[in-house]
RODO-980470 format. One record per residue (C-alpha): x negated, y, z; residue number from 1; residue in one letter. Coordinates in pm, 1 decimal, padded with zeros to 6 digits. Layout:
- xx/yy/zz/num/residuo
- X/Y/Z/NUM/a
...
//
This chain:
- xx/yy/zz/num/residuo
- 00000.0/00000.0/00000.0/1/x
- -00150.7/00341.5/-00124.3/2/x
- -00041.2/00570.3/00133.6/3/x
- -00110.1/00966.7/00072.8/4/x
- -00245.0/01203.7/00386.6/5/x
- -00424.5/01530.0/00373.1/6/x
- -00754.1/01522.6/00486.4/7/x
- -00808.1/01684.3/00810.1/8/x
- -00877.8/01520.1/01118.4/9/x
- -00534.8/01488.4/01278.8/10/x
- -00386.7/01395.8/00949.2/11/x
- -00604.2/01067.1/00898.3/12/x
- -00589.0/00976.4/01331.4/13/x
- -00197.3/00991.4/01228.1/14/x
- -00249.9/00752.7/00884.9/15/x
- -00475.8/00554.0/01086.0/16/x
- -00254.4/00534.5/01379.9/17/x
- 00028.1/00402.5/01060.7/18/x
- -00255.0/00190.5/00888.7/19/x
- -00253.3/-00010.3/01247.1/20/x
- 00069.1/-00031.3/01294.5/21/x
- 00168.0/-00189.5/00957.8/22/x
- -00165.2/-00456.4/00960.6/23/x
- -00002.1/-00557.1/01290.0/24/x
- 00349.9/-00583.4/01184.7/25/x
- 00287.5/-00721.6/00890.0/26/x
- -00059.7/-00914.1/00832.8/27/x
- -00203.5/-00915.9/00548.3/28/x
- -00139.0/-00613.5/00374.0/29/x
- -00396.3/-00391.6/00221.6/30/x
- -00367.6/-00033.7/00315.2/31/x
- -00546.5/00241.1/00128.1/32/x
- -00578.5/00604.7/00256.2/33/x
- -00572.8/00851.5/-00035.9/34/x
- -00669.1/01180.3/00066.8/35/x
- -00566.4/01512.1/-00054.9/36/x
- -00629.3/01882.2/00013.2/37/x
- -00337.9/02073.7/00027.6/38/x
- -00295.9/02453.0/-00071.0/39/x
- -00257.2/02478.9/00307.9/40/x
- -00614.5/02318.0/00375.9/41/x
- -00793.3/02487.0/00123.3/42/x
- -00638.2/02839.1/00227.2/43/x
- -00722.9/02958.4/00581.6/44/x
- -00706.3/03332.5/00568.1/45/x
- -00305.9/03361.5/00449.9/46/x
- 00022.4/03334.2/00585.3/47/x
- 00189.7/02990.5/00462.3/48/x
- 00506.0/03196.4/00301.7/49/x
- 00332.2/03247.1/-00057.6/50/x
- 00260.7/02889.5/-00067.3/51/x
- 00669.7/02811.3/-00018.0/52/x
- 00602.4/02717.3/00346.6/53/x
- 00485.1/02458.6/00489.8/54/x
- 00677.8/02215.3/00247.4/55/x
- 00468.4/02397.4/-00050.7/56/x
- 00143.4/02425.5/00167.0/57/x
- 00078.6/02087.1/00336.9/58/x
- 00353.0/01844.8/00147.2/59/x
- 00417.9/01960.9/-00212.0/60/x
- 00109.5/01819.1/-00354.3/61/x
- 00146.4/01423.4/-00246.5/62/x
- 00492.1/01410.2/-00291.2/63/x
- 00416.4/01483.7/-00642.6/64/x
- 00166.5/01249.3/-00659.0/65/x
- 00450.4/01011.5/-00515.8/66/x
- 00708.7/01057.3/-00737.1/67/x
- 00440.6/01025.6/-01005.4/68/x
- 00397.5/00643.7/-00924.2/69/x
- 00035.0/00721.9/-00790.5/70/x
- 00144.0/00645.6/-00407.3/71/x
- 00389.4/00384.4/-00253.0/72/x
- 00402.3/00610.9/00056.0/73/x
- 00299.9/00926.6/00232.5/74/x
- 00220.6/01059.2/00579.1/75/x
- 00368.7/01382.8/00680.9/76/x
- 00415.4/01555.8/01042.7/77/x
- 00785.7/01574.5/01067.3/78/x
- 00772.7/01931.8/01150.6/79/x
- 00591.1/01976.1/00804.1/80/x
- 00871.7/01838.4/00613.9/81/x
- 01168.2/02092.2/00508.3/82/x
- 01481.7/02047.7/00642.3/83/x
- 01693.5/02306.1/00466.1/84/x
- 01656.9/02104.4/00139.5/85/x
- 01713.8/01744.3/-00076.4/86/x
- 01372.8/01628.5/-00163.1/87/x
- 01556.9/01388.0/-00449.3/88/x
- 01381.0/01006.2/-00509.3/89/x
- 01230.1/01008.8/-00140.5/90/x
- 01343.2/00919.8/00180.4/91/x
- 01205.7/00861.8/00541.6/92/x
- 01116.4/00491.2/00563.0/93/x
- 00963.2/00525.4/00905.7/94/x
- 00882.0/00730.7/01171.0/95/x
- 00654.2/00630.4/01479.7/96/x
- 00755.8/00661.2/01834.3/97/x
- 00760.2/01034.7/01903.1/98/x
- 00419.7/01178.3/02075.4/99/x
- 00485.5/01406.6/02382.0/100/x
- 00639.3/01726.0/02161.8/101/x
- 00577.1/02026.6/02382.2/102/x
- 00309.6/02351.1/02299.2/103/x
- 00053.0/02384.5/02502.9/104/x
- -00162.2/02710.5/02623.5/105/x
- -00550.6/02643.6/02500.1/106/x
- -00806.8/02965.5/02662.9/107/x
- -01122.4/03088.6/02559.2/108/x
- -01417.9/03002.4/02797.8/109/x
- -01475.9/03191.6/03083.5/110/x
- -01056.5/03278.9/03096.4/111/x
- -00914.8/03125.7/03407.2/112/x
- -00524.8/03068.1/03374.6/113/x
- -00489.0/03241.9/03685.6/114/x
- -00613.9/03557.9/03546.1/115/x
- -00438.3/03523.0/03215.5/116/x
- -00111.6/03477.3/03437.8/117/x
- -00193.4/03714.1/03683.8/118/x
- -00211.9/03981.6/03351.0/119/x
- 00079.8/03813.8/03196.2/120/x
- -00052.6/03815.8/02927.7/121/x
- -00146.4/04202.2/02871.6/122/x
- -00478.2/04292.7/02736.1/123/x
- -00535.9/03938.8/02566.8/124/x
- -00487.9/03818.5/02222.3/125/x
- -00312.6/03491.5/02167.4/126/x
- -00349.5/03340.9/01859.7/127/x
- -00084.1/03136.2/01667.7/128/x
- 00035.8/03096.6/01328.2/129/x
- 00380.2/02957.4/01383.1/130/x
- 00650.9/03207.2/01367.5/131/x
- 00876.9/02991.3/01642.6/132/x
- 00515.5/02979.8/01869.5/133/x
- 00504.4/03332.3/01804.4/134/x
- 00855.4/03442.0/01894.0/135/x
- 00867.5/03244.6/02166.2/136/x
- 00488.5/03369.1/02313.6/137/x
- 00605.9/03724.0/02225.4/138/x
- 00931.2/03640.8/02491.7/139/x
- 00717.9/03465.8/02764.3/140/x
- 00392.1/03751.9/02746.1/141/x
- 00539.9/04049.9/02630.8/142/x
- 00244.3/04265.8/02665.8/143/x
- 00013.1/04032.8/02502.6/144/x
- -00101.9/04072.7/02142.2/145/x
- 00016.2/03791.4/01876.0/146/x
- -00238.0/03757.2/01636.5/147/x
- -00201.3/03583.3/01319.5/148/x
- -00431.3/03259.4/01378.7/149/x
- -00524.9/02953.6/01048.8/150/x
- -00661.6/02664.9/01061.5/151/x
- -00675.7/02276.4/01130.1/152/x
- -00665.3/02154.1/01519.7/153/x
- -01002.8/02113.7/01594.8/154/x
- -01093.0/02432.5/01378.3/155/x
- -00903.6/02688.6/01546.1/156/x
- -00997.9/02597.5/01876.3/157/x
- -01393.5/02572.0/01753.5/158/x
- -01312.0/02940.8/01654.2/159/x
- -01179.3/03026.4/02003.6/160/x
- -01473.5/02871.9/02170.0/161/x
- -01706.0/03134.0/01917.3/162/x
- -01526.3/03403.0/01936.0/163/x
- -01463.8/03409.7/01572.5/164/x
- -01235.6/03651.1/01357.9/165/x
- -00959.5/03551.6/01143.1/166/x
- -01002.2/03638.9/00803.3/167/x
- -00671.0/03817.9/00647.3/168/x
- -00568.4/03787.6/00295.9/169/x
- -00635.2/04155.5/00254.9/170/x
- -00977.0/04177.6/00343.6/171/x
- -00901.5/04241.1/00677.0/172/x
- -00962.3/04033.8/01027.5/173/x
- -00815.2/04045.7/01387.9/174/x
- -00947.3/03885.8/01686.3/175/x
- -01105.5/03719.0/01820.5/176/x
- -00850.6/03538.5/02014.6/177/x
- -00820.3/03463.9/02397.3/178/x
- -00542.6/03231.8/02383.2/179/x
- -00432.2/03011.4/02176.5/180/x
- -00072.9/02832.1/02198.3/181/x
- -00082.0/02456.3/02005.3/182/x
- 00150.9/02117.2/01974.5/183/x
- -00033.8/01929.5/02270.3/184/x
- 00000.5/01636.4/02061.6/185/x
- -00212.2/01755.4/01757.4/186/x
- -00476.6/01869.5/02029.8/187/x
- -00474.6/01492.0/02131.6/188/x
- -00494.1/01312.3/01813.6/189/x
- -00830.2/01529.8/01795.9/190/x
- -00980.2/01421.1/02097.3/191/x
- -00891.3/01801.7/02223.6/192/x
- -00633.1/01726.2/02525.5/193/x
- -00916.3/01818.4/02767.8/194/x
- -00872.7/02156.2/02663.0/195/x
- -00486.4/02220.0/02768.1/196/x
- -00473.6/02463.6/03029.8/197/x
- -00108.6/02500.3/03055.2/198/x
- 00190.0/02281.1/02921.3/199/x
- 00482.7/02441.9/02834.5/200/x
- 00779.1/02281.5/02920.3/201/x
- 01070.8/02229.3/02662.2/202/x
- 01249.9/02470.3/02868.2/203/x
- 01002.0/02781.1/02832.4/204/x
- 00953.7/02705.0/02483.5/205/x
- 01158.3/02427.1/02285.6/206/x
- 00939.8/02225.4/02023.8/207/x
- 00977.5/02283.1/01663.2/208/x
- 01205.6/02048.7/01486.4/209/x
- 01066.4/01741.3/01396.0/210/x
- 00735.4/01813.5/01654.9/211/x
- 00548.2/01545.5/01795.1/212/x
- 00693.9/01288.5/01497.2/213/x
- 00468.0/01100.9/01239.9/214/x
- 00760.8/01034.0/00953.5/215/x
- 00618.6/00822.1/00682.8/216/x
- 00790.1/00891.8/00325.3/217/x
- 00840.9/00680.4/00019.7/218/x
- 01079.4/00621.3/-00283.6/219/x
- 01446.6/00562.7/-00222.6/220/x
- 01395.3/00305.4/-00508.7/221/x
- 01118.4/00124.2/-00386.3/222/x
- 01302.0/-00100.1/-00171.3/223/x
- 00977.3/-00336.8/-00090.7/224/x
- 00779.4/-00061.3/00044.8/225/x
- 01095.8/00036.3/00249.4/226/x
- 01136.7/-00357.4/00391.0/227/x
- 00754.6/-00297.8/00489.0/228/x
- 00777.5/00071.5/00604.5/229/x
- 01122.5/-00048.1/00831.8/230/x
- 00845.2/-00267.2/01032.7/231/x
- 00734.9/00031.8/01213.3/232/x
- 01001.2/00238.6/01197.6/233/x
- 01113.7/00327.7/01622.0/234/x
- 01485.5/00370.6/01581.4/235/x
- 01484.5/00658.1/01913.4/236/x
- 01262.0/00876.1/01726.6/237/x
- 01446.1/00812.2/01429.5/238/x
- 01739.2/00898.5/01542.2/239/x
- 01645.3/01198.7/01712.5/240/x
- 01492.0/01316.8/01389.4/241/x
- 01783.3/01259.2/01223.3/242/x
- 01997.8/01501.3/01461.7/243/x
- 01731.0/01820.8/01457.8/244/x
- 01673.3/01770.9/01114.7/245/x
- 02056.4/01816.0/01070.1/246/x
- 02025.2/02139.5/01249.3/247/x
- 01786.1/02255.0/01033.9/248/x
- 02018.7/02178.3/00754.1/249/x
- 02335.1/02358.2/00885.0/250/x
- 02151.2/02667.7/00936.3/251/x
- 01967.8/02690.2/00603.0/252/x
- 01674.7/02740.6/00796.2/253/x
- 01387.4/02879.4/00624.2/254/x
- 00963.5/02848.2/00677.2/255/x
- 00957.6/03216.3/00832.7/256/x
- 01276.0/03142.3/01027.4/257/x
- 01184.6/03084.9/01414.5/258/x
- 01382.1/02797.1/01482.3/259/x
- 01323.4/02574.3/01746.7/260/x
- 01481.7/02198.7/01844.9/261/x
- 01477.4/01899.8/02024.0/262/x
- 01684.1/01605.5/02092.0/263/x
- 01629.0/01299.1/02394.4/264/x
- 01787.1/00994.8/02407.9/265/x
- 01908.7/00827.7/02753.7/266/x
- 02088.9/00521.8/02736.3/267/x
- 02346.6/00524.5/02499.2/268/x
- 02367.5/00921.8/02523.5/269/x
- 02174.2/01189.6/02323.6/270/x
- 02135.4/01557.0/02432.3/271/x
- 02024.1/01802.3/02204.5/272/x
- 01898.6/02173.7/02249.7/273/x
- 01825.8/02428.2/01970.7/274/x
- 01744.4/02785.8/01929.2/275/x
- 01712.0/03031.8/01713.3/276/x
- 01480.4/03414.8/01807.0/277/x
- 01397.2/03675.4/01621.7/278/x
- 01039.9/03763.9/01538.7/279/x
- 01055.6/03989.1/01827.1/280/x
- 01137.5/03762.0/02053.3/281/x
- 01398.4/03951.6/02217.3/282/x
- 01698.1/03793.4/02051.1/283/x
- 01783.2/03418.2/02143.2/284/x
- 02064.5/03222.4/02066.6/285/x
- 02048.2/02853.1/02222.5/286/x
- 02264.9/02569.3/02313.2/287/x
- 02279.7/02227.4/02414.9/288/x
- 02526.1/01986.8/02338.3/289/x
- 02538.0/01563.9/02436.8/290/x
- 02698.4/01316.0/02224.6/291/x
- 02664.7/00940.6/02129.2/292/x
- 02297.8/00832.7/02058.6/293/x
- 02439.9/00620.9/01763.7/294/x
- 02583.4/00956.0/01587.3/295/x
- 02297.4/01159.2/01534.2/296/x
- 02368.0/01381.6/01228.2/297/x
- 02714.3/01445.9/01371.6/298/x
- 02580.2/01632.3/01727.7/299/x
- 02290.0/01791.1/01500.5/300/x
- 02623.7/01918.1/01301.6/301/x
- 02774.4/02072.3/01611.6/302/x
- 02487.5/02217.4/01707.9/303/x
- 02412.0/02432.4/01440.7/304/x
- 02769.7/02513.9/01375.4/305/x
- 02769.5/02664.8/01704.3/306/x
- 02446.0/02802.4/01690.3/307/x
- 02619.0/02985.7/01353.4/308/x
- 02917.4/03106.4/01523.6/309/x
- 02703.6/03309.2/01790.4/310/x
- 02502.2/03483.6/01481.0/311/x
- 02222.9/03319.3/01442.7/312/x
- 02293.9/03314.5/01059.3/313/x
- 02259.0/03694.4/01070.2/314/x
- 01939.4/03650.4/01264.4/315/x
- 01784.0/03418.3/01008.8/316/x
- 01878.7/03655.7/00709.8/317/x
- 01676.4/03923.5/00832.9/318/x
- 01376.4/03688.5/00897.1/319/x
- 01391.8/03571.9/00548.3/320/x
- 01190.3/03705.2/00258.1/321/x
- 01295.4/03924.6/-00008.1/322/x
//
């Protein structure tokens, strides 16, 4: 099975993590990493918005390469994949058991979280590139300065640790950053856990959809591959997938719309929080809503419906692009 990734490290720890997975469920089948670098690996100065988002940045590129016939399946972080829109000839054929999904708080050496708490923030740059991470850092330390932050795991915190600028499209640069706010899982697929100073609970700041989930795509019509892929597949991250996902779709959510969600599972009951800010952070409209676990999409309806009736559609037309 040719399976697609991009090529940085957390990418290939999550197709090697898959790669496992299926030798053990299913012995005896060849697995072959194809790497690629994405517009989003190759450009580390820019916002992702002129590449179409993430989808265009990190997830364009092999799922051409899949619908070409070139791969029988792809790696993607969940939260990479848009939700807003029909990808047509692919589907989800598994997704791993879902890695703790929370952002954590990563300093610069020499900052103590006590001082950076005992400031709130103020006088320190924290660096970030997600608009959610953003909206929700701008809530949490409003005196603090969000800077525009690029860059793989491991690269953005090496460039925290040498108090490096970020490069701007324009020419320009800002930083260096104090602070940087990150998915704690990516930090530990790249041996980088050691370097959480504070976790952020769901609560304070709810997960992008999709976070902490390794979805693993292939061709609706390849139903072989899909027998194989269904070997790994955990149904409780599936199905919680399934239900923020649907969220996404009900709101027509777009890349530079901070949009945040998270479902959890508990017996035979699933609850399910989402939000949507506004770059400023000082709007937020949230909710959470329980229904059965075996009805996903339904509750992920009902969520965004009434995330919709409270405005939040009027709040995501003024984030989006013109």
């Amino acid at each position: 099975m040719r399976i697609g990734t991009r090529k940085s490290t957390m990418a290939l720890a999550q197709t090697d993590e898959i790669a496992r997975q299926l030798s053990q469920a299913a012995p005896g089948i060849a697995v072959e990493i194809v790497k690629f670098e994405t517009t989003g690996d190759t450009d580390q100065t820019g916002k992702l918005l002129p590449h179409g988002g993430k989808g265009g940045a990190f997830v364009a590129q092999i799922r051409a390469a899949m619908l070409a016939g070139e791969l029988q399946a792809a790696m993607h972080s969940l939260k990479d994949m848009p939700g807003n829109e029909d990808t047509p000839g692919l589907v989800i054929g598994a997704t791993l058991s879902r890695d703790p999904p929370g952002d954590a708080l990563v300093l610069r050496p020499g900052l103590s979280l006590e001082d950076f708490r005992r400031a709130r923030g103020k006088g320190y740059k924290i660096g970030t590139n997600a608009v959610r991470r953003a909206s929700y850092a701008r809530r949490l330390f409003p005196e603090a300065e969000i800077i525009h932050y690029r860059g793989a795991a491991d690269t953005r915190v090496r460039k925290l640790d040498n108090a490096e600028l970020q490069r701007l499209p324009d020419g320009g640069a800002v930083g260096p950053a104090d602070a940087l706010i990150m998915a704690s899982a990516g930090l530990a697929r790249v041996g980088l856990a050691s370097r959480i100073a504070y976790q952020f609970s769901v609560q304070e700041m709810l997960p992008a959809v999709g976070q902490g989930i390794v979805a693993v795509e292939c061709s609706a019509r390849d139903f072989s591959t899909r027998q194989t892929l269904a070997l790994i597949d955990d149904p409780v991250s599936h199905a919680c997938a399934e239900a923020e996902r649907e969220v996404l779709w009900v709101l027509n959510g777009h890349c530079n719309s901070p949009i945040a969600g998270h479902a959890a599972i508990k017996g035979a009951e699933m609850s399910l929080s989402a939000s949507v800010l506004d770059h400023a952070g000082s709007r937020i409209i949230e909710t959470t809503r329980k229904g059965p676990a075996d009805r996903p999409r339904e509750l992920g309806r009902a969520v965004g419906l009434e995330l919709l009736a409270r405005g939040a559609a009027e709040i995501i037309e003024r984030s989006r692009p013109v």
